[in-house]
TORDO-251442 format. One line per 10 residues: number of its first residue (from 1); their letters; for each residue z, y, x negated of C-alpha. Coordinates in nm, 4 decimals, always signed. Layout:
// residues N
NUM) a) Z,Y,X  ...
This chain:
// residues 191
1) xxxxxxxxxx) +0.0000,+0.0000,+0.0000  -0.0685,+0.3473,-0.1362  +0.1891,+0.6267,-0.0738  +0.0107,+0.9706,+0.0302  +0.0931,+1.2251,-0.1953  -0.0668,+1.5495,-0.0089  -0.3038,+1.8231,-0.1833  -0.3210,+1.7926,-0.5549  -0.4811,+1.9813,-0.8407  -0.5007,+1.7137,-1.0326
11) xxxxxxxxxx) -0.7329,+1.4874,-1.2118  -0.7088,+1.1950,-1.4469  -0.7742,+1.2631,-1.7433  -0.8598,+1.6283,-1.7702  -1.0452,+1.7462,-2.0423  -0.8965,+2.0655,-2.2799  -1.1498,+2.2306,-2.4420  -1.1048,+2.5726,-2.5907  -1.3216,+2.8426,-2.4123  -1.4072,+3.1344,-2.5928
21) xxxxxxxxxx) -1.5735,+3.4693,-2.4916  -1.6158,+3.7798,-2.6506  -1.8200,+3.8979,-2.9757  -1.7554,+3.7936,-3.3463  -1.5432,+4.1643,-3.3424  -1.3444,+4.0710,-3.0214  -1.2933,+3.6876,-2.9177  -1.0085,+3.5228,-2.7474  -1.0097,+3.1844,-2.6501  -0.7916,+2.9654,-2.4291
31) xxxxxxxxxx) -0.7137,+2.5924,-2.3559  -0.9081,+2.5279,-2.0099  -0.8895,+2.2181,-1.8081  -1.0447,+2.2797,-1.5066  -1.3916,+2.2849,-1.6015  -1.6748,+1.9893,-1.5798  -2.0613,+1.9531,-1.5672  -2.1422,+2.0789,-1.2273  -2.5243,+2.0091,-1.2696  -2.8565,+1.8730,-1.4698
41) xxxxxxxxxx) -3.1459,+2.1093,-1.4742  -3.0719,+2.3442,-1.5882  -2.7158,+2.1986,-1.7410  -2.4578,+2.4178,-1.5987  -2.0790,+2.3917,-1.6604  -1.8106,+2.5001,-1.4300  -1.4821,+2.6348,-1.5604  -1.1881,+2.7741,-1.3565  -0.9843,+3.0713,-1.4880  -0.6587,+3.2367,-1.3851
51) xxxxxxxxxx) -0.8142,+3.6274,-1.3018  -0.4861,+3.6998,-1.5310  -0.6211,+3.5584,-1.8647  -0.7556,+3.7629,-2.1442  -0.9888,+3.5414,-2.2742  -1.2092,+3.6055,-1.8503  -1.1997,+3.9613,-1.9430  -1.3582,+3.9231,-2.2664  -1.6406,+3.6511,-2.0806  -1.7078,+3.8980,-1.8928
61) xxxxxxxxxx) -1.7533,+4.2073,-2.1644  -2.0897,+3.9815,-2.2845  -2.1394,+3.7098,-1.9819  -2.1447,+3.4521,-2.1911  -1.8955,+3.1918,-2.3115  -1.8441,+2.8944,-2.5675  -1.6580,+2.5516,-2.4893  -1.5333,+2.4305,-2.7684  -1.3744,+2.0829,-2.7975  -1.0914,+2.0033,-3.0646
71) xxxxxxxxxx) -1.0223,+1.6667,-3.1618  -0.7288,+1.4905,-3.0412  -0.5185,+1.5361,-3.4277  -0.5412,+1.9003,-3.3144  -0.3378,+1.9174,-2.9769  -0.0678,+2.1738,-3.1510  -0.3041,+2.4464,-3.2056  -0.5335,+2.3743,-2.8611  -0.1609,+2.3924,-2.6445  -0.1261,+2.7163,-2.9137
81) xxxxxxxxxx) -0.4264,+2.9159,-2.7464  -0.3624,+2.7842,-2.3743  +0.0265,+2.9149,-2.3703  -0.0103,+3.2739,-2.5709  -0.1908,+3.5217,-2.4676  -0.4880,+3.6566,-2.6744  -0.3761,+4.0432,-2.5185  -0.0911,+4.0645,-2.6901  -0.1528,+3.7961,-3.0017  -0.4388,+3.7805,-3.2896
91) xxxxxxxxxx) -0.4428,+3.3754,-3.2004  -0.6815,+3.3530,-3.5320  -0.4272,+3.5001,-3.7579  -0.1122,+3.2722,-3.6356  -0.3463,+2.9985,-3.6551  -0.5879,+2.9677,-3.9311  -0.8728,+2.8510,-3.7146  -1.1864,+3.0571,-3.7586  -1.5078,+3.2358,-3.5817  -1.8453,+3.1138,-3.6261
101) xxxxxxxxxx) -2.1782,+3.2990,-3.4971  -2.3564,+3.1237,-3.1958  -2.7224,+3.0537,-3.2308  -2.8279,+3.2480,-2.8993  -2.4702,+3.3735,-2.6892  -2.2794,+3.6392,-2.8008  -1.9498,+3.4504,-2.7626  -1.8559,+3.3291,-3.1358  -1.7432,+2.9291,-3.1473  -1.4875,+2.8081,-3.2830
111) xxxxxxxxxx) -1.5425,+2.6279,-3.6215  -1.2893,+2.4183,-3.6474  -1.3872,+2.2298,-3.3132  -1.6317,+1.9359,-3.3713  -1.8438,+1.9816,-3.0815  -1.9408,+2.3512,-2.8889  -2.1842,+2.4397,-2.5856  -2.3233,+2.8236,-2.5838  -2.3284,+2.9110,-2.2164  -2.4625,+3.2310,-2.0157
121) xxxxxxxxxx) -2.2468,+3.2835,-1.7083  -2.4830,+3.2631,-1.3983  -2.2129,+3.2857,-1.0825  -1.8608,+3.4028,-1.0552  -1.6888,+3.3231,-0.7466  -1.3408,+3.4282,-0.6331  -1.1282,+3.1243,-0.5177  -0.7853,+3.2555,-0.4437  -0.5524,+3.1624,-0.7399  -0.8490,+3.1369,-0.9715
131) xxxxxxxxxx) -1.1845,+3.2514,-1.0269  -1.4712,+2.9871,-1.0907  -1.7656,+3.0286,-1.3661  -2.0684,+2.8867,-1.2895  -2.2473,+2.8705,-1.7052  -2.6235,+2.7677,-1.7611  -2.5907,+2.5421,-2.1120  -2.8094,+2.7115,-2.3357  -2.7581,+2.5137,-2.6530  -2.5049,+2.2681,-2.7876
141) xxxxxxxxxx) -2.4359,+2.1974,-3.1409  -2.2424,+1.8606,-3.2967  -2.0274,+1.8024,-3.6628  -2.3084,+1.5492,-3.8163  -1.9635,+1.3572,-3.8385  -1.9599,+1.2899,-3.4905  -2.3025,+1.1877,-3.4074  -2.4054,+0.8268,-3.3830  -2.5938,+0.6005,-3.5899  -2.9392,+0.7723,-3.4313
151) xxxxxxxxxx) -2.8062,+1.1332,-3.5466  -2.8787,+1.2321,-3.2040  -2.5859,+1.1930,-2.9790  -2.1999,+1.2233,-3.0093  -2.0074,+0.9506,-3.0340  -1.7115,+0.9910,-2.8691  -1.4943,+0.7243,-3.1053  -1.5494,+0.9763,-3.3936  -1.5092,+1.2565,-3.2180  -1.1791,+1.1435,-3.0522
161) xxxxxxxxxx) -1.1335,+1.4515,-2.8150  -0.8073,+1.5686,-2.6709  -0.7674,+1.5282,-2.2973  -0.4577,+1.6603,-2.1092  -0.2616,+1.4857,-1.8168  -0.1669,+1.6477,-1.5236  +0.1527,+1.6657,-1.3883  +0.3585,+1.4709,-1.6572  +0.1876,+1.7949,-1.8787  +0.0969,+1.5529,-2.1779
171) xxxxxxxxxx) -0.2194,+1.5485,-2.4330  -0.3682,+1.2095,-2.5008  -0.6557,+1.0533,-2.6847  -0.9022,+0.8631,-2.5226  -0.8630,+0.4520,-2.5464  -1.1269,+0.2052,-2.6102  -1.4813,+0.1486,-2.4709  -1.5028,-0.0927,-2.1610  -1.8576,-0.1165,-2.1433  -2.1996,+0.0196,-2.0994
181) xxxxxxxxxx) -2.2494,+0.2352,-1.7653  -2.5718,+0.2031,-1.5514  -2.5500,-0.1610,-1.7051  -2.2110,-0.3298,-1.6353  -2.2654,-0.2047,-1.2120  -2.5459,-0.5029,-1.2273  -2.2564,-0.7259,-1.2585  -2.1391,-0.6691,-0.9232  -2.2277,-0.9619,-0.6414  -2.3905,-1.2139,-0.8714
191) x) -2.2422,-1.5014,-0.9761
């Protein structure tokens, strides 16, 4: 029997990227994880942000944006940027981590983050306690450390990305693989 819990905001896992908007001059950046892939072509993200947070204000100074996704060894510094506020702290002085140009956004990446998506904001919509950013993918970019055997896609084993938990408010890595999607489905009903 399953016990009805009511409305939730919550998701298992979520992933914790660090969004980042501004200019090379003027970032911030903070830990986001309410955001996913909200559609194919053209790739567009959606991310949800607090009107309250610095790092919306300085999105919106260029309309564009970077995700940027740490690896799971760096959960300090990722919780660091999503629980200080970029208004009133120089987040890249307290913690090392450093700016790098994007090939066609204005919004700088992070360098220390493995792999990054350059996004143009396309739609803002107000949602009551947040506001939601609709972002048109515009380039991506990969460590060649993370990439598979091809060179052409990431493998998520090496890059080992952080994901946060809901409600018990924990960071975990991801576990093993299970198996191949669009293939193990053809399992189902034969025997």
């Amino acid at each position: 029997m399953k016990k009805r819990l009511g409305p939730t905001d919550r998701l298992y896992p979520m992933p914790v990227p660090l969004v980042c908007g501004g200019t090379m001059q003027d970032a911030d950046a903070c830990a986001v994880a309410w955001l996913g892939i909200c559609a194919t072509n053209p790739p567009r993200i959606a991310i949800a942000l607090r009107e309250s947070r610095h790092t919306l204000e300085r999105i919106r100074a260029t309309g564009t944006l970077t995700v940027n996704t740490a690896r799971a060894d760096d959960a300090a510094v990722v919780d660091y940027f999503g629980t200080t506020s970029g208004g009133t702290t120089d987040k890249w002085a307290v913690s090392g981590w450093t700016l790098e140009a994007s090939a066609i956004v204005e919004a700088p990446r992070i360098a220390e983050c493995p792999y990054q998506l350059e996004c143009r904001v396309t739609h803002e919509i107000e949602l009551g306690s947040h506001v939601l950013l609709v972002a048109e993918v515009v380039e991506s970019h990969a460590d060649e450390g993370v990439l598979d055997e091809t060179g052409t896609k990431v493998d998520v084993a090496l890059l080992d990305p952080l994901v946060y938990i809901a409600g018990s408010r924990e960071y975990r890595r991801l576990g093993e693989k299970i198996a191949d999607a669009y293939v193990i489905g053809k399992t189902v009903g034969r025997a």
